[in-house]
N, C-alpha and C positions, 0 to 999 in steps of 0.2 A: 853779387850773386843774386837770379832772383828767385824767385818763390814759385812751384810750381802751384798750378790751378788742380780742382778737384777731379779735373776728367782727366789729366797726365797723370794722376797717380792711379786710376784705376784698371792701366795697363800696366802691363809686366814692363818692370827696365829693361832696356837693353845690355849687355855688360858695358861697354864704351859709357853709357848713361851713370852705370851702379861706379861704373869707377872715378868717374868726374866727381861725385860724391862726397868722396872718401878723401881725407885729409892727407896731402905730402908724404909724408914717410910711410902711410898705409897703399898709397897710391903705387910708392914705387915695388912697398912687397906685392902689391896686386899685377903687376906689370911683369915684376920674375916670375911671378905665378908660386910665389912662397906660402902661399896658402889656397886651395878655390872656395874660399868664403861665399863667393856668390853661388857658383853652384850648386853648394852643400846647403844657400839658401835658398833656393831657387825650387832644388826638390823637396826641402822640409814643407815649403809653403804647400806644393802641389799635393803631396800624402796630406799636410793639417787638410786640405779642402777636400780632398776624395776622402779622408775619414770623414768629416762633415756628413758628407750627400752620404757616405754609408748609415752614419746611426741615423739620419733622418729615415735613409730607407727601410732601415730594420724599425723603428720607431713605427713607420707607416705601414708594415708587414704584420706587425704587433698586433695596432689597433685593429685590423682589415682578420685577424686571427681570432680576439675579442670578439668582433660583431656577428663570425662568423656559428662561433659557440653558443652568443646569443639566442642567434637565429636554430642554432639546433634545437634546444633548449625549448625553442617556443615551440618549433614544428613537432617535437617530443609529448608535449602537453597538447598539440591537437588530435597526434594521433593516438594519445589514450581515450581522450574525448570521442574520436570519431570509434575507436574499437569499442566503446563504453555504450555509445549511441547503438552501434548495430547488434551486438549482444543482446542487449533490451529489445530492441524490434525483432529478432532471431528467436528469444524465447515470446514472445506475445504475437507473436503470428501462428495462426491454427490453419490445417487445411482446410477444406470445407470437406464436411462427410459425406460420405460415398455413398451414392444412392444406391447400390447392389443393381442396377441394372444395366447393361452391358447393350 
């Protein structure tokens, strides 16, 4: 038998492949089809990997959520700053007074 190399395992088997695998008397229940072992494995693997890319996604939704409260947070704080600034210049501006002549 020999060994496969690292790049044939980083495809999906084929069944013909997953059953050559499999030991004589597992071979031939694979063959009555007295179990679908491969297919039952075949989709566990593909949900494990789409949960994967899910909680990275949600993971990367999270952070992108965080940063975005950050950012509130600061622009929060400018604009008390900025209403704090014009308030002060609002009350310390005077008109100029009115000369009474038209």
């Amino acid at each position: 038998m020999t060994t496969s190399s690292s790049s044939e395992t980083s495809r999906p088997l084929t069944r013909s492949e997953w059953v050559s695998t499999l030991p004589p008397w597992r071979r031939l229940l694979a063959m009555l089809n007295w179990r679908p072992v491969y297919d039952i494995e075949q989709e566990s693997e593909q949900l494990r990997i789409r949960s994967l890319e899910s909680e990275k996604r949600i993971k990367q939704i999270e952070n992108e959520i965080d940063q975005l409260k950050q950012d509130n947070a600061r622009l929060a704080v400018l604009n008390s700053k900025m209403d704090a600034l014009l308030r002060r210049d609002e009350s310390s501006f005077q008109l100029p007074p009115s000369t009474g002549s038209n």
